[in-house]
C-alpha positions as CSV (number, residue, x, y, z in Angstrom):
1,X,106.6,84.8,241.0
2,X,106.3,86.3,237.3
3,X,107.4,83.8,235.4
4,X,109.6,84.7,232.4
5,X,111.3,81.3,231.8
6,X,109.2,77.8,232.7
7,X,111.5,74.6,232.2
8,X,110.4,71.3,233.1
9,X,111.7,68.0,233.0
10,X,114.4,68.8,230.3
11,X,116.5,66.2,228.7
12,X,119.1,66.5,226.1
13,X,120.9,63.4,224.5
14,X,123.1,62.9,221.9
15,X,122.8,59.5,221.1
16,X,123.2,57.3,223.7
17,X,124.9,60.5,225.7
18,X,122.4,62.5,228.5
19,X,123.6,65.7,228.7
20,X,121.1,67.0,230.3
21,X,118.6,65.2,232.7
22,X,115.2,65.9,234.1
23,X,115.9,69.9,234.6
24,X,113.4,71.6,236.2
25,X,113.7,75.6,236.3
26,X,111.4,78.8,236.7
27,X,112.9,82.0,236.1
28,X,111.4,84.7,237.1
29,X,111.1,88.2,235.2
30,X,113.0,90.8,235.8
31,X,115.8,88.9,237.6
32,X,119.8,88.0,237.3
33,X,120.1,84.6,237.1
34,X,123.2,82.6,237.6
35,X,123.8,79.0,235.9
36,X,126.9,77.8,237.5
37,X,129.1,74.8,237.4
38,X,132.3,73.5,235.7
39,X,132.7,73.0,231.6
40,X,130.9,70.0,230.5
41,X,128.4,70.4,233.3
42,X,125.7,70.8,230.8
43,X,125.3,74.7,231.2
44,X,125.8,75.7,227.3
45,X,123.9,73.4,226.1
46,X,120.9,74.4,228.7
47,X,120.9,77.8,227.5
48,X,121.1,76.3,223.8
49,X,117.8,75.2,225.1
50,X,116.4,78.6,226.6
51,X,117.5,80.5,223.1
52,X,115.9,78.2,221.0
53,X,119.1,76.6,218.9
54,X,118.8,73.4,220.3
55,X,115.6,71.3,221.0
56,X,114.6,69.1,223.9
57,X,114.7,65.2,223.9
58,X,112.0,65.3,226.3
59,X,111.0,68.2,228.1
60,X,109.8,71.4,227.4
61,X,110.8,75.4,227.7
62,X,108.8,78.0,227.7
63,X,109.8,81.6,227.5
64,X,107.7,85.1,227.9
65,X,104.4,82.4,227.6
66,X,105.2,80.7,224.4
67,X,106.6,77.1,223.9
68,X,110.1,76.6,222.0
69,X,111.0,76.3,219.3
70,X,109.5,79.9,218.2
71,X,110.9,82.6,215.9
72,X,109.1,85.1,217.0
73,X,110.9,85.5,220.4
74,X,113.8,85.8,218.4
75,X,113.3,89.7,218.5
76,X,113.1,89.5,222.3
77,X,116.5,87.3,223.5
78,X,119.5,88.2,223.4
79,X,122.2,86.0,223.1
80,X,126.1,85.9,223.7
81,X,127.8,82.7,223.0
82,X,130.5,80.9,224.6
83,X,132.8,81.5,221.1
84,X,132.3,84.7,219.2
85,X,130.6,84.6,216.2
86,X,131.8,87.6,213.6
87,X,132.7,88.7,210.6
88,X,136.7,89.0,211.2
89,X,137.1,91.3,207.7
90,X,134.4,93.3,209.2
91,X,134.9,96.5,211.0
92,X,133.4,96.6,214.6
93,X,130.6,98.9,213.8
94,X,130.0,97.1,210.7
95,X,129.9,93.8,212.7
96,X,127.2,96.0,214.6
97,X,125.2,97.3,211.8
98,X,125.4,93.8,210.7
99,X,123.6,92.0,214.0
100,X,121.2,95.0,214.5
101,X,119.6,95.1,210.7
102,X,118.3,91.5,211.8
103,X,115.6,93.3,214.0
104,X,112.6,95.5,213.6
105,X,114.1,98.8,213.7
106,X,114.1,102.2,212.9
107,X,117.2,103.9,211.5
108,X,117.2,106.2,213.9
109,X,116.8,103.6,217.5
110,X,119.3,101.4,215.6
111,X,122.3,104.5,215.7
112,X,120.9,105.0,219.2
113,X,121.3,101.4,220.3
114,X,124.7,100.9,218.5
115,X,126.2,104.0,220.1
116,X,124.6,102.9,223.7
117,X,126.0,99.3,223.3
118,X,129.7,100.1,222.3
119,X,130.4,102.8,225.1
120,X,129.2,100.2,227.4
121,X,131.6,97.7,226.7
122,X,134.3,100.5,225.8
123,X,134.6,99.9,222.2
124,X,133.4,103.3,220.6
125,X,137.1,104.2,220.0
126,X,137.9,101.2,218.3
127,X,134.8,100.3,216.0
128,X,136.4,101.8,212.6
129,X,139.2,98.7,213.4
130,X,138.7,95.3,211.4
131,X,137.5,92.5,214.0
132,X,140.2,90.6,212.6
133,X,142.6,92.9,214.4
134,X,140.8,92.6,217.5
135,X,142.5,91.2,221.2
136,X,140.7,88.3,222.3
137,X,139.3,90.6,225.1
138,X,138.0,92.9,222.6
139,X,135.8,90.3,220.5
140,X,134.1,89.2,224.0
141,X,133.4,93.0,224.4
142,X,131.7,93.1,220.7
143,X,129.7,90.2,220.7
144,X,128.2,91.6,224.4
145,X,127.2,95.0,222.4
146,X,125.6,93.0,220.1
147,X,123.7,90.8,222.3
148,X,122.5,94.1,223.7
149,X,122.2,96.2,220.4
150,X,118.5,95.1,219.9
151,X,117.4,96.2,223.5
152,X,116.0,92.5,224.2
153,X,113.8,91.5,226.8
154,X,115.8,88.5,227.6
155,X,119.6,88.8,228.2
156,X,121.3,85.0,228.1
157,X,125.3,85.5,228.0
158,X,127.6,82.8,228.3
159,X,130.9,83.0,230.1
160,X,130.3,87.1,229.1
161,X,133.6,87.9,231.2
162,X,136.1,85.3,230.2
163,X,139.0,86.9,228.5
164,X,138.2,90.8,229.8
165,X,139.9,92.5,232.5
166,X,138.5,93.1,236.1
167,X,137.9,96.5,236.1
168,X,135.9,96.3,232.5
169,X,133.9,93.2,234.9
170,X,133.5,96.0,236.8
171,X,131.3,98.0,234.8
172,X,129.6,94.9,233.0
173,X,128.1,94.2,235.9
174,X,127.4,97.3,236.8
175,X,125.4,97.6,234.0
176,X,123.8,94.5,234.1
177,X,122.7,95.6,237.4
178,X,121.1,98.8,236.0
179,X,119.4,97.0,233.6
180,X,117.7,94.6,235.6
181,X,116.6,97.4,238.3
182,X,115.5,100.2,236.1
183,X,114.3,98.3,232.7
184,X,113.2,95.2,234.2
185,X,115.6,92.5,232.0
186,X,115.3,88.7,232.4
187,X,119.3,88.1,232.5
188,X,120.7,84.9,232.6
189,X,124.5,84.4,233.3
190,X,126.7,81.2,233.1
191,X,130.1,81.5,235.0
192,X,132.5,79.6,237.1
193,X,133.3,83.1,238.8
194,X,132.3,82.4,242.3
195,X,132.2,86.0,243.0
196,X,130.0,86.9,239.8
197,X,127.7,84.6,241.1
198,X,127.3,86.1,244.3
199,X,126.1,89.1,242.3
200,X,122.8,86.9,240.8
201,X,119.5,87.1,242.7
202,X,119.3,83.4,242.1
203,X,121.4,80.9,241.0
204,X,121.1,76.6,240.0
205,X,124.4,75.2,240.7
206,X,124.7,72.3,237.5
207,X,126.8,69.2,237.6
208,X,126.6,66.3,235.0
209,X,123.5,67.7,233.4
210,X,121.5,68.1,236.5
211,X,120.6,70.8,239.5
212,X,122.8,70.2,242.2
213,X,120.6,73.2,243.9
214,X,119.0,76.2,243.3
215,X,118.3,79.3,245.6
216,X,119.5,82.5,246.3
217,X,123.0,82.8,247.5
218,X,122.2,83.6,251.2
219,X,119.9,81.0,251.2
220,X,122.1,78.2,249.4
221,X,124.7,79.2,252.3
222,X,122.0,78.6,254.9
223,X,121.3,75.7,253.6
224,X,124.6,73.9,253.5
225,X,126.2,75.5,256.4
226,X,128.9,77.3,253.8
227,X,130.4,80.2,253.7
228,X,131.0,80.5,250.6
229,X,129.4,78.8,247.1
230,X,132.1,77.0,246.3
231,X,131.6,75.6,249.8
232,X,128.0,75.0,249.0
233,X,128.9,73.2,245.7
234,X,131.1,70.7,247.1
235,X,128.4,69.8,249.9
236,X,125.2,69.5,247.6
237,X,127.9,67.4,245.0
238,X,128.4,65.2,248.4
239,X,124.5,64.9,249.0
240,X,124.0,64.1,245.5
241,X,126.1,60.9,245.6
């Protein structure tokens, strides 16, 4: 497997609190991988982890080769967070300009990329609007374009669909899809979509800071006699005890 994302024997505590214990995960390159579980399962403040925000009690991640913490892979993730982070007296394209100026480039790639990244997530007609006139739905939308505005190696959204409709879901996915198969992005989702994480070419199933499992779909099912994941969660939970 082409490694892109090598984690071993992670812990995270906040004082006397684990919140994350003894994970062990290798991502590969150029796949869709799903982190799934309930809130407070541990799976925001794993991908904390993979970005580089948070560090390790114990453990380490390593990502495209080179150990975290590490600025200089900042240029190659992309991150949306669980809350949106913008400028609410900001217009959307400003918002944009904003995020994309942090990265290495040209004028002309960085009109390219911020054109590309709000028709994706249908915002073109609405980026001269202030973001503090945005729907809920809409600031999800915008800080997905921005994750994407920099054309990142690494894709790490979190919860990217909570708050949007289905048929915008849709065509997120669709595109995350296309982006995996004909640029060969490293994506990494968290959800508690059941059906979104059928669409991952792997997933790790986390409870209580720890992998439950970890496989593809099909096999997780073959594994557990489910047929379904949520089936397959409530058996490895059972194993577990």
């Amino acid at each position: 497997m082409n490694t892109s994302i090598s984690i071993n024997n992670l812990n995270k505590n906040y004082g006397k609190t684990a919140v994350l214990d003894r994970v062990n995960l290798q991502i590969a390159g150029g796949e869709i991988f799903g982190l799934i579980g309930p809130s407070g399962s541990g799976k925001t403040t794993l991908v904390k982890m993979i970005v580089g925000i948070d560090s390790p009690s114990a453990g380490t991640v390593d990502v495209l080769g080179k150990r975290l913490p590490n600025l200089t892979l900042l240029q190659d993730i992309g991150y949306m967070a669980q809350s949106d982070a913008l400028y609410p007296e900001l217009t959307g394209k400003e918002n944009l300009r904003f995020f994309a100026s942090l990265y290495n480039m040209k004028k002309s790639k960085l009109k390219e990329r911020i054109a590309y990244a709000a028709d994706l997530v249908q915002l073109t007609g609405e980026l001269g609007k202030k973001v503090s006139a945005y729907s809920g739905g809409m600031k999800r939308r915008l800080s997905l374009a921005i994750a994407l505005v920099h054309d990142p190696h690494i894709l790490i959204l979190d919860e990217p669909t909570v708050g949007i409709d289905p048929e915008l879901r849709l065509s997120i996915w669709s595109e995350l899809m296309l982006l995996k198969r004909e640029h060969g992005k490293t994506i990494i989702v968290t959800t508690h979509v059941m059906d979104e994480a059928e669409k991952c070419d792997r997933i790790a199933m986390v409870r209580e800071g720890g992998i439950l499992a970890a496989g593809t779909p099909g096999e997780l099912k073959a594994t557990y006699g489910a047929t379904d994941l949520e089936g397959v969660f409530l058996q490895a939970g059972r194993d577990a005890r």
